[in-house]
C-alpha positions in Angstrom: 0.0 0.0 0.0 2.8 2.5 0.8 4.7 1.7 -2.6 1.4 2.6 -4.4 0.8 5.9 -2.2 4.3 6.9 -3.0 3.8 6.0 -6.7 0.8 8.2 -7.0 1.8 11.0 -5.3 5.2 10.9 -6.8 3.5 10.9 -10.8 3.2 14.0 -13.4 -0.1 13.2 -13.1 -0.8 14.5 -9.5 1.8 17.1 -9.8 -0.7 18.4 -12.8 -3.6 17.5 -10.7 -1.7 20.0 -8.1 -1.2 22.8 -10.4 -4.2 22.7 -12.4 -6.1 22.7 -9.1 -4.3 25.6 -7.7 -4.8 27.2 -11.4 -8.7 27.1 -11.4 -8.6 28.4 -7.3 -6.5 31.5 -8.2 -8.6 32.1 -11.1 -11.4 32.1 -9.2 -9.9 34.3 -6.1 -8.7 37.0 -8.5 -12.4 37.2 -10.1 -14.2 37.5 -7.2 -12.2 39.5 -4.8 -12.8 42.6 -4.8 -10.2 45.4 -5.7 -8.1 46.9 -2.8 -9.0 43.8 -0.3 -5.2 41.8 -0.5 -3.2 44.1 1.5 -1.5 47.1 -0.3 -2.9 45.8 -3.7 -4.2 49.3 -5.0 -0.7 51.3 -4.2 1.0 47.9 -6.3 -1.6 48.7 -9.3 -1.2 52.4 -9.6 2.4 51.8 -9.0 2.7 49.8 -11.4 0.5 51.6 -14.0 2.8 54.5 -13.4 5.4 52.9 -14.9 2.7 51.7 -17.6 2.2 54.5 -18.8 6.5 55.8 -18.5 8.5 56.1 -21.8 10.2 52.3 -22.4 13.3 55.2 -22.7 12.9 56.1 -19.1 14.2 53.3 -17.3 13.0 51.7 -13.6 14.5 54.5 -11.5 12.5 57.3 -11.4 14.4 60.9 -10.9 11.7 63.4 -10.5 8.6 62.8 -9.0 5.3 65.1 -9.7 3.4 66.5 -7.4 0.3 64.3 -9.3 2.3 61.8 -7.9 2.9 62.3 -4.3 -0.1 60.3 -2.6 2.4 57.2 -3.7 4.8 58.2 -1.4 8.5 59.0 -2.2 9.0 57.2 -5.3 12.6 58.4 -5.4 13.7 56.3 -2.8 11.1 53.3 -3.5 13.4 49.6 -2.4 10.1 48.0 -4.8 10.6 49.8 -7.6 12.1 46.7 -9.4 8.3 44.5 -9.0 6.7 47.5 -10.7 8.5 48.2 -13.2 9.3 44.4 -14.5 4.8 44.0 -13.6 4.5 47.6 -16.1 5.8 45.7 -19.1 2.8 42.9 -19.8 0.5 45.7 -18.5 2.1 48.4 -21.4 0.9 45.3 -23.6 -2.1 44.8 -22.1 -2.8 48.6 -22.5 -2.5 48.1 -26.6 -5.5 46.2 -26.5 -7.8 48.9 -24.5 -9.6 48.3 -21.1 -10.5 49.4 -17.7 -8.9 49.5 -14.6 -10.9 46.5 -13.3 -9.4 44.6 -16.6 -6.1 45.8 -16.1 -6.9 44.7 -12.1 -7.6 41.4 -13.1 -5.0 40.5 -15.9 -2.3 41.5 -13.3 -3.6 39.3 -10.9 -3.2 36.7 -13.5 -0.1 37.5 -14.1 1.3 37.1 -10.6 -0.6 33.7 -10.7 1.8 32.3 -13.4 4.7 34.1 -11.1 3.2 32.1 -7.9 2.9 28.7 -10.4 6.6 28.9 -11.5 7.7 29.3 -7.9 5.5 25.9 -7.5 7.9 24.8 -10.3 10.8 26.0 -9.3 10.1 24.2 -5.7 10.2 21.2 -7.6 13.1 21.4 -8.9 14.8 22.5 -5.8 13.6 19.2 -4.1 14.9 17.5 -7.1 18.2 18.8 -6.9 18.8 18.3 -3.3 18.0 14.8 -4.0 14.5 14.4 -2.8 12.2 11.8 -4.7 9.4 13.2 -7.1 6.6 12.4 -4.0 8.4 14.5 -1.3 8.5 17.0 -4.6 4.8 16.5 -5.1 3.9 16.4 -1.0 5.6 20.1 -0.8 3.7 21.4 -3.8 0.5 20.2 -2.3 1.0 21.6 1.2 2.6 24.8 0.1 0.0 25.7 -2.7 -2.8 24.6 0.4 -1.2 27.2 2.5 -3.5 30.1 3.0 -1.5 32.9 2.8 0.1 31.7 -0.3 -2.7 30.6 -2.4 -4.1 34.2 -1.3 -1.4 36.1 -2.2 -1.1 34.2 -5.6 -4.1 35.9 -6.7 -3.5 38.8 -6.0 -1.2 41.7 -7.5 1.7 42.0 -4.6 5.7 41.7 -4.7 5.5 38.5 -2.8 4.9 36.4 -5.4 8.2 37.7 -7.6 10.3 37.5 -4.2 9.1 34.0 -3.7 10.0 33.0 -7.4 13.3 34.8 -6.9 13.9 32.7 -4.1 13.5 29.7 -5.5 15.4 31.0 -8.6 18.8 31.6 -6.5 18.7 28.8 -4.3 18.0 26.1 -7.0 21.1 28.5 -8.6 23.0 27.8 -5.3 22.3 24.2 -5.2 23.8 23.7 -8.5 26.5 25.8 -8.0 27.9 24.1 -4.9 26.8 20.7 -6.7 29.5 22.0 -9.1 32.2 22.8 -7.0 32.0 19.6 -4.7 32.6 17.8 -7.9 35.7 19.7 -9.0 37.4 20.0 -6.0 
């Protein structure tokens, strides 16, 4: 019984079971919450619309601030600024095709969904890497993407989910790297 428990968990199949479920709960999360509820959400939207609507030309720092600009806070000195200006470039795109702010709302939700599924990815391969078998992969994918906070936060348009894929992104880096230098020394 335990070789066949391990066997399914451990299969593409749940793994897409996983991410497919997590998929259609996001989606549904970021279409029925409404706007400003996830903490901080509107000053990441007009944030990142700020940048939207900046010259490709102008670059992620931003020099001088407008007064229009000044219930955002001190934008000069902003430690975020990198979240909203990577977020502004699918939104620029987005902005081709015409819309709302609820659209725009909602297709940057969906965007930090993707970001949120390849850190689920990326948590794979980590497990991978360290040596872990594709069920201990699988079992951390499940639990993680059943935590509250992060399934919340997934749907939602927040830096948390780009620090989370960052994460994942240096230490699967890190694990390789030192996997490299034990073998050559």
């Amino acid at each position: 019984m335990t070789n066949l428990f391990k066997r399914i968990i451990g299969s593409r199949y749940f793994l897409a079971t996983i991410l497919a479920l997590f998929t259609l709960h996001g989606i549904c999360t970021a279409t029925t919450i409404k706007y400003g509820i996830p903490a901080d959400e509107v000053y990441h939207y007009q944030l990142t619309n700020l940048y939207a609507q900046r010259s490709l030309t102008a670059g992620p720092v931003i020099k001088d601030q407008g007064a229009s600009t000044f219930y955002l806070g001190d934008l000069q000195q902003e430690p975020n600024f990198l979240y909203h200006y990577l977020l502004s470039f699918p939104l620029k795109t987005f902005h081709t095709l015409g819309g709302s702010e609820q659209n725009d709302v909602l297709f940057l939700r969906l965007v930090n969904l993707l970001i949120a599924i390849g850190s689920l990815l990326l948590l794979v391969r980590v497990i991978r890497n360290i040596g872990g078998s594709s069920a201990l992969a699988n079992a951390t994918v499940f639990l993680t993407a059943l935590t509250g906070l992060f399934a919340w936060i997934s749907a939602a348009i927040n830096y948390d989910n780009l620090s989370i894929l960052l994460f994942f992104g240096l230490l699967l880096y890190l694990i390789k790297f030192l996997k490299q230098r034990r073998f050559n020394d």
